[in-house]
N, C-alpha and C positions, 0 to 999 in steps of 0.2 A: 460254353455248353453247361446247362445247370447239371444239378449231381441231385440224385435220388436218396431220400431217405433208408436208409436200412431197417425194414421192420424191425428184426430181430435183434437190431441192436437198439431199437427204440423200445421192445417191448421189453429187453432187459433194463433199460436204464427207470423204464416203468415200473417194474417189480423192485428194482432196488431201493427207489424213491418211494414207494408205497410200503416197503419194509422196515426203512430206515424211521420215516416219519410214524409207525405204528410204536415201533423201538421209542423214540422219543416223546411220542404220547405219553406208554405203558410210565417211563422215567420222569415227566412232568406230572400224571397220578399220582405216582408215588411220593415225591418230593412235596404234593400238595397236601398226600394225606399226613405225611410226616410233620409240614406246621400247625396241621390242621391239630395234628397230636398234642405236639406241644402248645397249641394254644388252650387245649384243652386240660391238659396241667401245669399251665402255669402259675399256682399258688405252687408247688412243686417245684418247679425249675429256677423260678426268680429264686427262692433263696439261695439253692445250688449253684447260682451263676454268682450272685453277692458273693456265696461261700469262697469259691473258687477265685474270684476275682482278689481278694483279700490276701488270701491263701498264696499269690503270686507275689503280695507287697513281704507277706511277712516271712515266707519258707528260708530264705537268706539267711535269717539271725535265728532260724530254728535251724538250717542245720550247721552254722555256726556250731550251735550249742553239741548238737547232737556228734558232732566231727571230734568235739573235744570231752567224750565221756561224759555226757546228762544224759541219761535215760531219755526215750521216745515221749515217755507222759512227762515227766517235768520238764525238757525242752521248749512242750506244745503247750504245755500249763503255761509257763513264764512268759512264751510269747503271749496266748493269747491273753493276760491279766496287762500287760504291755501296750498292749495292742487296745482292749479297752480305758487303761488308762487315758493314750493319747485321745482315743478319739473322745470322753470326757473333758479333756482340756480343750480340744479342739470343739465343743460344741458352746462350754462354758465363754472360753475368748473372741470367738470366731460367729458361730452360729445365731447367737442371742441376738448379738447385736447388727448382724445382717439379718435378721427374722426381725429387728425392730426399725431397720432403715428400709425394707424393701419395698414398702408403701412409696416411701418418698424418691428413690431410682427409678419406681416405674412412671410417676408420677413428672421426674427429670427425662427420663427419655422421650415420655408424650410430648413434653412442651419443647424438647430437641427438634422433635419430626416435624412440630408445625412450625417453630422457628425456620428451619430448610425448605418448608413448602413456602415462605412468607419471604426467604431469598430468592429462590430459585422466583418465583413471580414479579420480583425486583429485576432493575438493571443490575448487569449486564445480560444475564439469561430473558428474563420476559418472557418467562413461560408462564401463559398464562390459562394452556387446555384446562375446560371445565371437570374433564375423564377425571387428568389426573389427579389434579383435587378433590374431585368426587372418590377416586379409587383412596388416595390415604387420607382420606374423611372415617372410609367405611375400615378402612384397616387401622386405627386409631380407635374408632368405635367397639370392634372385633376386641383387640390388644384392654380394652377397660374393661368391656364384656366378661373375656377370661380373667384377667386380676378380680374381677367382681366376685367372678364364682370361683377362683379358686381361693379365695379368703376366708367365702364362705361356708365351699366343703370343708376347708382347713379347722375354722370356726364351729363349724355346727357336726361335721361327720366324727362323730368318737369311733364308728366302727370303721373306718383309712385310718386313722390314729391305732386304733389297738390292731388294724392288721399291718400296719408295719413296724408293729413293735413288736410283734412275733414272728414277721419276716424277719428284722435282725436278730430277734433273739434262736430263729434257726440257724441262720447265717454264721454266727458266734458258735456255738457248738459246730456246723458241717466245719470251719475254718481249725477246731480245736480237732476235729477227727482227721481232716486231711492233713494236718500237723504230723499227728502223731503214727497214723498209718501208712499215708501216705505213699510210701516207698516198698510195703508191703502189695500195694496195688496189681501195680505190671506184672508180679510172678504169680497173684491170687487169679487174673485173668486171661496170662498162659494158660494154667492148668484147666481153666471153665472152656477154653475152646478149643473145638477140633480142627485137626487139620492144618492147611495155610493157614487160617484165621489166627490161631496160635502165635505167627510171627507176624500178621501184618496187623492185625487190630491193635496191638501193644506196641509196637514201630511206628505207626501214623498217632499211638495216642501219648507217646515221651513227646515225638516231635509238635504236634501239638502244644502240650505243654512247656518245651520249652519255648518255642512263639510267642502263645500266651504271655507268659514271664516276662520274656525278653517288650513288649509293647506297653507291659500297663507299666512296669517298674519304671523305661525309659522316660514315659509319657509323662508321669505322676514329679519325677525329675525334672523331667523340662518344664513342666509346668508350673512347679514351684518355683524355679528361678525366672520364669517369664514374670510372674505373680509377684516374686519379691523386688525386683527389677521396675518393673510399671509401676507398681504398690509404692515404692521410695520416691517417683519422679512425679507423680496426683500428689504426694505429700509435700513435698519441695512445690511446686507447684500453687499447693494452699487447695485444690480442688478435693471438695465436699467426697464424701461416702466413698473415701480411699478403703474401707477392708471391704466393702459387698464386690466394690468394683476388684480388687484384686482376686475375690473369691471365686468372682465371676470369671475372669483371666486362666484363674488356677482349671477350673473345672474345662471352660472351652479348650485346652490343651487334648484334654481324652475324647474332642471330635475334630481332627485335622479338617484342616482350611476352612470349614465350615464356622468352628468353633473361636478360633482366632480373629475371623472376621467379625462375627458377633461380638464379640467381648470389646476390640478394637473402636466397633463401632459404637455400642453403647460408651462406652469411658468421652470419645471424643464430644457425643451428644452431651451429657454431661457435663464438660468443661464449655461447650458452649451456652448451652445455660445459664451456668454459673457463675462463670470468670471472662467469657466474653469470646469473640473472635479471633482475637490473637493467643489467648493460654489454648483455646482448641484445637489451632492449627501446631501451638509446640508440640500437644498430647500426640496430633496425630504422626509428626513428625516421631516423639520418641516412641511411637508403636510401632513405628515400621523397623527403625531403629534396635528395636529388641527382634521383632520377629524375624530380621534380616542374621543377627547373631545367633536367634534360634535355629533357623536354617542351614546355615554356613557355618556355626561353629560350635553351639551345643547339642545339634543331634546327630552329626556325624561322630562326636566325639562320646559323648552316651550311649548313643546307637551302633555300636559298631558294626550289629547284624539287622538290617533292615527285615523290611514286613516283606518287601518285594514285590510290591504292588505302587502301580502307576498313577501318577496322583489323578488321571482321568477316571480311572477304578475306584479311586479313594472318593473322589466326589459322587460318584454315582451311588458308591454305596451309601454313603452318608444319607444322600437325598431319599435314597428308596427306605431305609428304614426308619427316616422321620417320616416321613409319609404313611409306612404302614405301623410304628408303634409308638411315633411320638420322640418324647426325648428320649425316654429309655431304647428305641429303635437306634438313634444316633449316636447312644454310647456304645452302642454293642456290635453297629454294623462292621466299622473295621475290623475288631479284633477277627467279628466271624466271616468278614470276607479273607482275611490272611489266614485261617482257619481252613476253609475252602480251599485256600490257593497250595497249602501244608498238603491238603488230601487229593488234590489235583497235579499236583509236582510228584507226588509217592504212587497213586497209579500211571503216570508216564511213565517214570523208572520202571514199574513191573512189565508196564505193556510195550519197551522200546526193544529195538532190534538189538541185538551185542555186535558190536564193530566185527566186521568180516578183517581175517588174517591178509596180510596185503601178498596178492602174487609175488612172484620169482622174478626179480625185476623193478618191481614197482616199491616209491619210494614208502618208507613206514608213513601212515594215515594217511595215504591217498583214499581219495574215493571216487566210486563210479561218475560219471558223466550220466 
């Protein structure tokens, strides 16, 4: 015997679907007008993120200082004279001279991709689809395309030059103020809010920050020893443009799996080129090699408190904000999807039920059926 629909329960599951989704509209508006915001200041925001992002590597030995009687301003002073120091050495040792080899890496990766397209057309593959050759034709072409023009702008735009040397030279100062105030912060913006807001904007915003902290420090960690690690074994090796490639190592760390594959990838391309089929296949062997150690034994052990996000999450996010900002998208998706997930964890806690007392009888934490 079939069974009748319920108007009334149809017309309510109507109105709630029709509620719910007006509800989620109103909250996808919202959230669109909010990038829309910050897209809208972001000559604003990138420095404050640089600032910030900084401000996580270096707050450690500032409040080292500040834990052992140095003043707030000499504390943040010394870091930040510190802090430009390195990164002066590190542009003098590091930078020049992958700024004056990256001609020839990109130059080494092109002639990798067609080496593999000139394998793979060989025995034992024999692939010989027109597509695909045509498609890494046109993506070879794309890849000289952008090296062309970005040399260019590099080359010819003094004003990307002078705005990002006022980007950092903001970033420098917000990293010297969050230094020094910093800790002043949470009870300056208690007191600016009423209400709840009062406890939960400055609760979701330490938590935050200590996330933050806890990701870039680890990351920049791991990264370094993947960097020094790979960087010693191209050397031994004898394979060309060991510090871009290592640099490049260092950097792909702060966009998981994305990042690590790229870097992996280019070094292997590289030694085939260079040194042949057999130094490429040791490369690729000692990349797995390190990033299997990075895995299983230097970020469990660094890491102690993960992001808490699933490396399906991880990848998605990655892709979506190279998609929508490029490579600065891809260094910022993580942090700000574990961001997200910091203020998504803190509203479940407000909005979750409190454990009901257990009946007369019933054993402690049972629960209903």
């Amino acid at each position: 015997m079939s069974t009748r629909l319920s108007s009334t329960k149809s017309r309510a599951a109507l109105h709630t679907s029709a509620r719910t989704s007006a509800q989620l509209l109103l909250v996808a508006v919202a959230v669109t007008a909010g990038l829309w915001l910050v897209g809208q200041m972001w000559p604003v925001v990138w420095p404050l993120v640089i600032g910030l992002l900084i401000t996580t590597l270096t707050w450690p030995l500032a409040r080292f200082l500040r834990n052992h009687s140095w003043p707030p301003a000499l504390a943040a002073s010394a870091v930040t004279v510190l802090a430009l120091t390195v990164a002066a050495g590190v542009v003098a040792l590091v930078a020049v001279p992958v700024a004056s080899q990256s001609g020839t890496l990109a130059d080494g990766v092109i002639a990798g991709a067609y080496q593999v397209r000139d394998w793979a057309a060989g025995p034992p593959l024999n692939i010989g689809d027109a597509e695909i050759t045509k498609a890494m034709d046109s993506a070879v072409a794309r890849l000289q395309d952008s090296l062309g023009t970005t040399v260019s702008t590099v080359a010819t735009g003094v004003g990307t030059v002078v705005h990002g040397v006022v980007t950092a030279v903001i970033a420098v100062f917000l990293m010297f103020f969050f230094l020094k105030d910093g800790p002043r912060f949470l009870p300056w913006l208690t007191r600016q809010l009423p209400g709840r807001l009062a406890v939960d904007v400055p609760t979701v915003a330490e938590r935050c920050w200590n996330t933050l902290g806890a990701f870039i420090r680890s990351q920049a960690l791991v990264g370094l020893i993947d960097a020094v690690f790979i960087g010693i074994g191209l050397w031994i090796l004898g394979i060309p443009l060991v510090l871009p490639l290592s640099v490049v190592t260092f950097v792909g760390a702060f966009v998981p799996i994305i990042g690590a594959f790229f870097a992996g990838f280019v070094a292997v391309l590289i030694a085939l080129v260079s040194n042949g089929l057999t130094d490429a296949l040791i490369v690729l062997a000692l990349i797995i090699v390190v990033q299997q150690l990075e895995g299983n034994v230097f970020q469990p052990m660094i890491q102690s408190r993960g992001l808490g996000l699933h490396a399906a999450v991880v990848l998605l996010a990655v892709t979506l904000g190279g998609s929508l900002a490029g490579i600065v998208g891809s260094l910022l998706a993580v942090p700000a999807a574990a961001l997200i997930g910091v203020v998504w964890g803190y509203v479940r806690e407000q909005l979750a039920e409190p454990p009901r007392d257990a009946a007369p009888g019933e054993p402690q934490g049972a629960t209903a059926v």
